[in-house]
MIZA-490855 format. One record per residue (C-alpha): residue in three letters; x, y, z; chain. Coordinates in steps of 0.001 Angstrom, whole numbers, plus 500000, padded with zeros to 6 digits. Last residue first. Layout:
BEGIN
- rest;x;y;z;kette
- Ala;X;Y;Z;A $
...
END
This chain:
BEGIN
- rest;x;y;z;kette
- Unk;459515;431765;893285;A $
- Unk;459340;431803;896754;A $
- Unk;457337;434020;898878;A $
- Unk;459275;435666;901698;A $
- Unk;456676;437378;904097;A $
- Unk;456902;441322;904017;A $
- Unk;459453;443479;906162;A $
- Unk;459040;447141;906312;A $
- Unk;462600;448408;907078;A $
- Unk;464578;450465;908831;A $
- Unk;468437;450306;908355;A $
- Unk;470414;449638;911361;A $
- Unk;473192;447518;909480;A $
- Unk;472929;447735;905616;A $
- Unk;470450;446411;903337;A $
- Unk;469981;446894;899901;A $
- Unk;471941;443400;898966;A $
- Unk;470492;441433;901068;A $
- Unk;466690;442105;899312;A $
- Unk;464768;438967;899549;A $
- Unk;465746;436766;901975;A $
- Unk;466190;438711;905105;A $
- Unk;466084;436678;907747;A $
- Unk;463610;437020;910640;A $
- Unk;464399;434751;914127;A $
- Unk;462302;431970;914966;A $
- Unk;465193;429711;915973;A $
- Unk;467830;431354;916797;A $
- Unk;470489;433048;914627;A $
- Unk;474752;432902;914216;A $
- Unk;476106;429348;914075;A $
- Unk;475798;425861;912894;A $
- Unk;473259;427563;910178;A $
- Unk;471921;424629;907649;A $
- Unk;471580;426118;903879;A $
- Unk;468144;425429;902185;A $
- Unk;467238;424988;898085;A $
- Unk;467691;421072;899025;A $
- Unk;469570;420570;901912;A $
- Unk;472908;422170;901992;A $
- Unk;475628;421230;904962;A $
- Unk;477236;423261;907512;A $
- Unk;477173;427452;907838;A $
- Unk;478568;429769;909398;A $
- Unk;477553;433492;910839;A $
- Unk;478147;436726;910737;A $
- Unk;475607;438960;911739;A $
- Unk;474138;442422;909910;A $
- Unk;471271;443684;912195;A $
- Unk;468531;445206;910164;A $
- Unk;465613;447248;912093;A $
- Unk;462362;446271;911892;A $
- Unk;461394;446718;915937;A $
- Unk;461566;442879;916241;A $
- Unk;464777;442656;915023;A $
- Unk;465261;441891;911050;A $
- Unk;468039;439736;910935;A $
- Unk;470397;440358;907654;A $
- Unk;472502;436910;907300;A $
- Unk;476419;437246;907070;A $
- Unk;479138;434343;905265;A $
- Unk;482752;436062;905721;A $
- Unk;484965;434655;902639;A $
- Unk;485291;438833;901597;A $
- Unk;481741;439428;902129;A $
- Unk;479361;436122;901309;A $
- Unk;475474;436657;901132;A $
- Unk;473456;434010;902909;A $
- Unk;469902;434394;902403;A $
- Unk;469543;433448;898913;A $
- Unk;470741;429594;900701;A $
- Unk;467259;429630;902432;A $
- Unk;467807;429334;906072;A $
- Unk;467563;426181;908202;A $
- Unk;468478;425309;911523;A $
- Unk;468891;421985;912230;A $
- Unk;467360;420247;915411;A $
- Unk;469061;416914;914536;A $
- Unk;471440;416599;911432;A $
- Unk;470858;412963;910141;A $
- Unk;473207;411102;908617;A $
- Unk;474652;409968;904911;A $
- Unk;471400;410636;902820;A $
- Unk;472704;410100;899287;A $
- Unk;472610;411945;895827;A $
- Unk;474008;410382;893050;A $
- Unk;474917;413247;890115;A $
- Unk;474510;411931;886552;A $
- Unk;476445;411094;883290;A $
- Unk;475963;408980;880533;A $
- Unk;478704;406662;879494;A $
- Unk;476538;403286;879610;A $
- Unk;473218;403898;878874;A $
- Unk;470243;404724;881463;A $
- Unk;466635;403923;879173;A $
- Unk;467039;399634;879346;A $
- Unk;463713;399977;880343;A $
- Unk;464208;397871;883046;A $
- Unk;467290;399674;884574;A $
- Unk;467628;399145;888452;A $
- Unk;470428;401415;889481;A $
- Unk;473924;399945;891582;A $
- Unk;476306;401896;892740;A $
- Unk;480379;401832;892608;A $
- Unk;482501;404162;894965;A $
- Unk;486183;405552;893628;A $
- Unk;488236;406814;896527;A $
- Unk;489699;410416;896385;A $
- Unk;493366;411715;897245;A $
- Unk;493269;412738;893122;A $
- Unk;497075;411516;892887;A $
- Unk;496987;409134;894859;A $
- Unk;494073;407318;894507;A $
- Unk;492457;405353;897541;A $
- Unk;492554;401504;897625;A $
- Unk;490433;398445;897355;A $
- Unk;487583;400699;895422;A $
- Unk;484422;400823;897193;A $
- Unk;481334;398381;896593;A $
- Unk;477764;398201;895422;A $
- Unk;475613;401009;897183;A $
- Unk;472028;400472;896552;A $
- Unk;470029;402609;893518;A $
- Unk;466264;404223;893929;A $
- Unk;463854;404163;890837;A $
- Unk;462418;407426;889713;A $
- Unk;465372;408876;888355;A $
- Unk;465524;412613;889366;A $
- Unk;465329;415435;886212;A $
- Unk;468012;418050;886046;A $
- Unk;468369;417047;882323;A $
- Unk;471973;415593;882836;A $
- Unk;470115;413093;885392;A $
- Unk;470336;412983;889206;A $
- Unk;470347;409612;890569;A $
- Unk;469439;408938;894002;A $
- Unk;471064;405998;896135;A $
- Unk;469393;403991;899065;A $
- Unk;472156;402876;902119;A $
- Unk;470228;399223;903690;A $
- Unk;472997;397350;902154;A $
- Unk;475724;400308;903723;A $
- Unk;473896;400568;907041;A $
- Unk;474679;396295;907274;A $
- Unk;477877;396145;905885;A $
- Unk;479002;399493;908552;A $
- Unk;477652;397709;911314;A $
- Unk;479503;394377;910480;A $
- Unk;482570;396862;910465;A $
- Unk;482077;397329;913515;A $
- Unk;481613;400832;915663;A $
- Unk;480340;402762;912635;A $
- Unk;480355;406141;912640;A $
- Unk;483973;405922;911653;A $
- Unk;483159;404942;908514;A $
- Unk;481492;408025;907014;A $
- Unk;484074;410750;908674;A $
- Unk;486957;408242;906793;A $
- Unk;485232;408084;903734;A $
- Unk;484474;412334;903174;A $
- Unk;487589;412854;904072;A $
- Unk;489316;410627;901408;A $
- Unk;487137;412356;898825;A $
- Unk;483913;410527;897324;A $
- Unk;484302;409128;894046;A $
- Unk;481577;408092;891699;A $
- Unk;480771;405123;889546;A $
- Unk;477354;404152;888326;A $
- Unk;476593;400587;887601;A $
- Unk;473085;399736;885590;A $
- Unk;471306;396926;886560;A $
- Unk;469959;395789;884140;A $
- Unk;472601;397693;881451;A $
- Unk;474490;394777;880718;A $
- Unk;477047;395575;877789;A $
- Unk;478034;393743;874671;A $
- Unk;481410;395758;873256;A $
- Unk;482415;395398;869326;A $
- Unk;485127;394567;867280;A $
- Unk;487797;394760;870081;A $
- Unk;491286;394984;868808;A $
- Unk;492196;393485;865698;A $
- Unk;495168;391707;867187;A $
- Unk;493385;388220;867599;A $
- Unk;492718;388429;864040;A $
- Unk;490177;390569;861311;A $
- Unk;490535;391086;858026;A $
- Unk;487338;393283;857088;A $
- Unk;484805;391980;854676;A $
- Unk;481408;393238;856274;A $
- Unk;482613;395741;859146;A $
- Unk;485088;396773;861790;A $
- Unk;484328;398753;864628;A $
- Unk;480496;397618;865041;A $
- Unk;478472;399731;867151;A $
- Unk;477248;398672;870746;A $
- Unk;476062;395302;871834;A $
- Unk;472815;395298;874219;A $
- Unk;472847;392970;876579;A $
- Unk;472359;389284;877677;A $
- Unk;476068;387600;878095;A $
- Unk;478804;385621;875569;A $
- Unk;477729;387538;872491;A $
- Unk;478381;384944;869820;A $
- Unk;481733;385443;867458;A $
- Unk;481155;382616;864971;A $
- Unk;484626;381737;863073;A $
- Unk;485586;380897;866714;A $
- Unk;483828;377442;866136;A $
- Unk;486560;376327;863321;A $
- Unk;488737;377080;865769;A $
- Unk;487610;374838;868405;A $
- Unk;487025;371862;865908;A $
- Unk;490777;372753;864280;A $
- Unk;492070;372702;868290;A $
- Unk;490260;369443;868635;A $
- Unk;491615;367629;865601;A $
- Unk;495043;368790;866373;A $
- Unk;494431;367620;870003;A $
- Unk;492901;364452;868509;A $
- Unk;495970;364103;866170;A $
- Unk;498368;364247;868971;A $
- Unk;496752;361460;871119;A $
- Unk;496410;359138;867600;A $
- Unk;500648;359752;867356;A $
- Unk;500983;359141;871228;A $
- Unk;499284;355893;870244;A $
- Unk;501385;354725;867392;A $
- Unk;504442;355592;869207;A $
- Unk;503247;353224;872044;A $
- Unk;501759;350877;869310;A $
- Unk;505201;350959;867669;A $
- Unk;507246;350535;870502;A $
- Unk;505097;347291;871169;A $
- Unk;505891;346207;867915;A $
- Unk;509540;346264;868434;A $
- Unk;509193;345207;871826;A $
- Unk;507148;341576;870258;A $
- Unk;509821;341813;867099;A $
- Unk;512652;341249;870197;A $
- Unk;511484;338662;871617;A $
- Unk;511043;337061;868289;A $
- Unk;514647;337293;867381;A $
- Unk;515334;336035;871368;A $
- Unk;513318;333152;870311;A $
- Unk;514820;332508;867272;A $
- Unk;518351;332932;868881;A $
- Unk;517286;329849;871430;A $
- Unk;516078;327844;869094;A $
- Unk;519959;328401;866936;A $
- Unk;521540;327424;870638;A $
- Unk;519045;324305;870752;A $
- Unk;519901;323043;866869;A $
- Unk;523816;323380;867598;A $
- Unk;523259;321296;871185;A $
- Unk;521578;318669;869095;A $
- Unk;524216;318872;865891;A $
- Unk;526899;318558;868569;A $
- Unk;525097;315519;869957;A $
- Unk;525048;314392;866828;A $
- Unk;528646;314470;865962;A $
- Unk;529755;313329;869320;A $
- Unk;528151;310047;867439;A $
- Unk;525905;307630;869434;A $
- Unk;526109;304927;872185;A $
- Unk;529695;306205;873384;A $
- Unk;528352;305991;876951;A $
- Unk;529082;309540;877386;A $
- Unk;527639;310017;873676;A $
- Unk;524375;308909;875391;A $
- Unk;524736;310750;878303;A $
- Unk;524820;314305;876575;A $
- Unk;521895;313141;873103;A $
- Unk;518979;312821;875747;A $
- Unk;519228;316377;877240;A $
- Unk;520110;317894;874088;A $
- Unk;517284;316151;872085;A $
- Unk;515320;317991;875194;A $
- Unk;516935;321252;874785;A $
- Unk;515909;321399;870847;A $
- Unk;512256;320358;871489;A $
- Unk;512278;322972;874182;A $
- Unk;513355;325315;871852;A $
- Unk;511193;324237;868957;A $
- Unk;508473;325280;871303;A $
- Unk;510251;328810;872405;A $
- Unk;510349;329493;868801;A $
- Unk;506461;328951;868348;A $
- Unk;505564;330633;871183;A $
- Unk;507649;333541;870301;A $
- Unk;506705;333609;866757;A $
- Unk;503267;333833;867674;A $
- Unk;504003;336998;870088;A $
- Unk;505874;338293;866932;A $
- Unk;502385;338089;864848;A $
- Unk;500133;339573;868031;A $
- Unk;502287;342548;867681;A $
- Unk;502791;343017;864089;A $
- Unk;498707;343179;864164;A $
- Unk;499039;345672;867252;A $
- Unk;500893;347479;864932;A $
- Unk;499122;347556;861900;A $
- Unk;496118;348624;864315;A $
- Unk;497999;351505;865632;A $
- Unk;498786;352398;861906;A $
- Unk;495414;353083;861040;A $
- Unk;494527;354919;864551;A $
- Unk;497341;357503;862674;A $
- Unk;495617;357186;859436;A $
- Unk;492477;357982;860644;A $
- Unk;493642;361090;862765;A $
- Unk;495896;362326;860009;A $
- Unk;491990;362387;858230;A $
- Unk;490340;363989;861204;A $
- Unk;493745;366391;861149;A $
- Unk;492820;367368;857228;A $
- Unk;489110;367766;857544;A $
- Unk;489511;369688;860168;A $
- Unk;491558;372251;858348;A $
- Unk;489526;371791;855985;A $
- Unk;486782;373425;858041;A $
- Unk;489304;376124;859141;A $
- Unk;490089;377522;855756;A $
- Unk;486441;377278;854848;A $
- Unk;485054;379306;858085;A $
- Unk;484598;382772;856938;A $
- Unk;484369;385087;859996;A $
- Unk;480584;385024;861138;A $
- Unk;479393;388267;863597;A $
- Unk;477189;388628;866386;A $
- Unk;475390;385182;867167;A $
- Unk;473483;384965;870063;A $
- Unk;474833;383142;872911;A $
- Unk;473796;384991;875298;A $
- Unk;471032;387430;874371;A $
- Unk;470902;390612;872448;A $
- Unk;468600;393639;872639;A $
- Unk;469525;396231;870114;A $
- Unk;471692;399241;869525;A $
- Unk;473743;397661;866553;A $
- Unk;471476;395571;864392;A $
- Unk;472532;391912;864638;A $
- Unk;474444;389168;862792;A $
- Unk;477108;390884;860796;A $
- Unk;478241;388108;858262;A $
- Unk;481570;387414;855702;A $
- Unk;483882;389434;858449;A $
- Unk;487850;388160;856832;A $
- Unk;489757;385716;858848;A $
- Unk;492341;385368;861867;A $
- Unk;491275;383251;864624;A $
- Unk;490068;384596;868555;A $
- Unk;488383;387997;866926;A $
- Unk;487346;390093;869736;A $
- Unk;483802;391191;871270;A $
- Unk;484288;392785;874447;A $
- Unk;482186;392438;877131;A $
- Unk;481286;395201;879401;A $
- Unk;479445;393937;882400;A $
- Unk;477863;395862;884937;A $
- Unk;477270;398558;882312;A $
- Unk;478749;402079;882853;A $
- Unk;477625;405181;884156;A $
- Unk;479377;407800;885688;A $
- Unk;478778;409568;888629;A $
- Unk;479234;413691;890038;A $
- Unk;478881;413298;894085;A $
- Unk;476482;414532;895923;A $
- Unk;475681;414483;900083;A $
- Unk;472744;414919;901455;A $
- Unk;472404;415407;905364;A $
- Unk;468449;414364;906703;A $
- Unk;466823;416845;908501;A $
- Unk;465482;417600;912297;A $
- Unk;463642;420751;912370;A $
- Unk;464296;424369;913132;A $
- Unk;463040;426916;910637;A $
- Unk;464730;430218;910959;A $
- Unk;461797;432569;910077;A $
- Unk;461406;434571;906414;A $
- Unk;461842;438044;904948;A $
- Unk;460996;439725;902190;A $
- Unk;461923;443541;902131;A $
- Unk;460320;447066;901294;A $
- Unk;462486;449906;902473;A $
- Unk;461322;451856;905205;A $
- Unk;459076;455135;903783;A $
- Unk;460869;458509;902319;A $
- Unk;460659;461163;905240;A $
- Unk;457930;463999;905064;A $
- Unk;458586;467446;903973;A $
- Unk;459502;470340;905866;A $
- Unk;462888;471645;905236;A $
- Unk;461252;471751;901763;A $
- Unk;458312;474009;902713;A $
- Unk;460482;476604;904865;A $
- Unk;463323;476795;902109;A $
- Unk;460549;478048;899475;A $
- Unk;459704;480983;902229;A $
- Unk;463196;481583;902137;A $
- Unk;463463;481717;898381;A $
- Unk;460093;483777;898427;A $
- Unk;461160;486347;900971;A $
- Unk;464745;486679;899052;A $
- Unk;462758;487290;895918;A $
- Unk;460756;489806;897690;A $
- Unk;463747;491290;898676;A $
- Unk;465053;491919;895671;A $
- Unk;462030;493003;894045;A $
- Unk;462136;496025;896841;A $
- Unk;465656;496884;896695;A $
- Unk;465155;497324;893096;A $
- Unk;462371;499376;892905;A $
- Unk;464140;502124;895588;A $
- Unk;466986;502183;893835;A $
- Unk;465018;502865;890588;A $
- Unk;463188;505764;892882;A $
- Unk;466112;507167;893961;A $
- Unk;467466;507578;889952;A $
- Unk;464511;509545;889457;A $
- Unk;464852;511706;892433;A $
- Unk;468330;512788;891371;A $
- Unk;467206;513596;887707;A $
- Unk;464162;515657;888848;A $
END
């Protein structure tokens, strides 16, 4: 009884044990035959071929046309601020008033060395005309001395007067002739006088010009249309020539923007020009585009101005000037932008979206999606951006499917189920 007990426990457990090896085997049948997981889902889009216009960007800095800077010509204290920083001014306008009672008697006192300088000009030409009169007046008793001296010689030779008047004749004639050599000399005197009196009134209408001219630097007047920024000194400041500028007046219509372009970038620009005529002409005809800080484009298109005279050697770049139309008076000096320009056109270009191009170790690769929806991974290069698109010198045909949506699931000879690229 014992023995066949224990057989029939055997017998039980052989049997569960192979029904649990019939189920796990049946359970390996049903998963060795389920279905495959479906391609994976990507967005793709066609190499566009076109002709396109080649940006180029540069980062640009505003500043006015012309900065002028408002400095103290005399030395003084600020009694007056004229305008309210930030606003409209015009040539001429006054800015600031420097206190002008030290220079208005200064004028006073070199119109009054003036007076008495023309004064003493007229003293002299009165000395003048007074020696002149003592010159004729010599030079007549001179004559009237000569001629006594004339008659008085042959007459003592014939003994018919006294040698004692002909010596008092010839006596009277030397002492004419002294007076008139006296007087001579009063006319050069007062002559010299005039001369010096002349060179003194010269001299005092320089000093009364320069005190005129200074007295007018007491008003500091903006010297161009513009807008004047704030005021570095204020109400009751000492200001002088060294004060530095007190404030800047800036034109900001039109607006300049600055921006360098590398040396590269120059030379492959000029030398699509045959003459440098040709070059003035595509450069006046060359439209700008301003970029703003906020991502926004200005609506009204710049011109090329001018290019530095020389390139910088220690950045190897050249600095570029534009000009901006500025009505509104909204661009400000020291804001910053990006100018855009269309250098040249890139015929039959084609064009990719720039999520398209993935980059592997400085290798740029697109995903094409064959026409059986299978990935090929090719390397390729690329030129120039335009817009949100990158232009392929290399790599796909025209037509071909990209994968723009999804590179970075992809791998070479995966299946996929490609769906049109919809931008977002």
């Amino acid at each position: 009884m014992l023995n066949q007990s224990i057989s029939l426990r055997v017998c039980g457990s052989v049997l569960i044990i192979a029904g649990l090896a019939g189920v796990n085997a049946s359970c390996t049948r049903a998963s060795s035959g389920a279905a495959p997981p479906p391609p994976l889902g990507v967005e793709v889009v066609a190499v566009e071929q076109r002709d396109v216009p080649v940006y180029q960007e540069w980062i640009g800095t505003l500043d006015g046309l012309v900065n002028a800077d408002i400095k103290a010509e005399v030395s003084g204290y600020l009694i007056q601020q004229a305008y309210t920083e930030g606003t409209y001014v015009t040539k001429g306008q006054l800015l600031f008033q420097i206190d002008p009672r030290p220079f208005e008697a200064a004028l006073g006192q070199s119109q009054g060395v003036l007076a008495q300088s023309q004064g003493q000009v007229e003293q002299a030409r009165a000395q003048l005309a007074e020696a002149e009169a003592q010159v004729s007046v010599a030079e007549a008793n001179q004559r009237r001395t000569q001629l006594d001296v004339d008659r008085y010689t042959p007459l003592a030779k014939q003994q018919a007067i006294t040698q004692q008047d002909l010596d008092n004749a010839t006596q009277n004639n030397m002492a004419a002739k002294a007076q008139i050599q006296a007087a001579t000399a009063q006319v050069e005197t007062a002559r010299a006088q005039i001369t010096a009196g002349l060179a003194a009134v010269e001299s005092a209408k320089a000093a009364v010009e320069t005190a005129r001219i200074n007295l007018g630097f007491t008003k500091l007047t903006s010297p161009i249309d513009g807008i004047p920024g704030i005021a570095q000194l204020q109400v009751g400041a000492l200001v002088s020539p060294s004060s530095g500028a007190i404030t800047t007046v800036s034109t900001v219509n039109p607006i300049k923007v600055y921006f360098t372009a590398s040396e590269q970038e120059y030379l492959q620009y000029t030398r699509r020009f045959a003459t440098p005529e040709q070059l003035q002409a595509n450069n006046q005809q060359l439209q700008l585009e301003l970029i703003l800080a906020d991502g926004t484009t200005y609506p009204s298109k710049g011109k090329f101005y001018f290019a530095d005279r020389q390139v910088d050697l220690r950045t190897g770049a050249i600095r570029l000037a534009g000009l901006f139309p500025n009505p509104g008076n909204t661009l400000r000096p020291g804001q910053y932008g990006r100018v855009r320009a269309t250098t040249r056109m890139h015929p039959g270009a084609l064009l990719v979206p720039q999520r398209a191009v993935s980059d592997l170790q400085g290798q740029r690769q697109v995903a094409v999606v064959d026409p059986n929806n299978t990935v090929q991974i090719r390397p390729v290069t690329v030129g120039e951006t335009v817009g949100p698109l990158w232009i392929i010198n290399t790599g796909v045909k025209p037509g071909e499917r990209v994968v723009a949506e999804g590179t970075q699931k992809v791998r070479q000879g995966l299946q996929v189920n490609p769906k049109p690229f919809q931008a977002k």
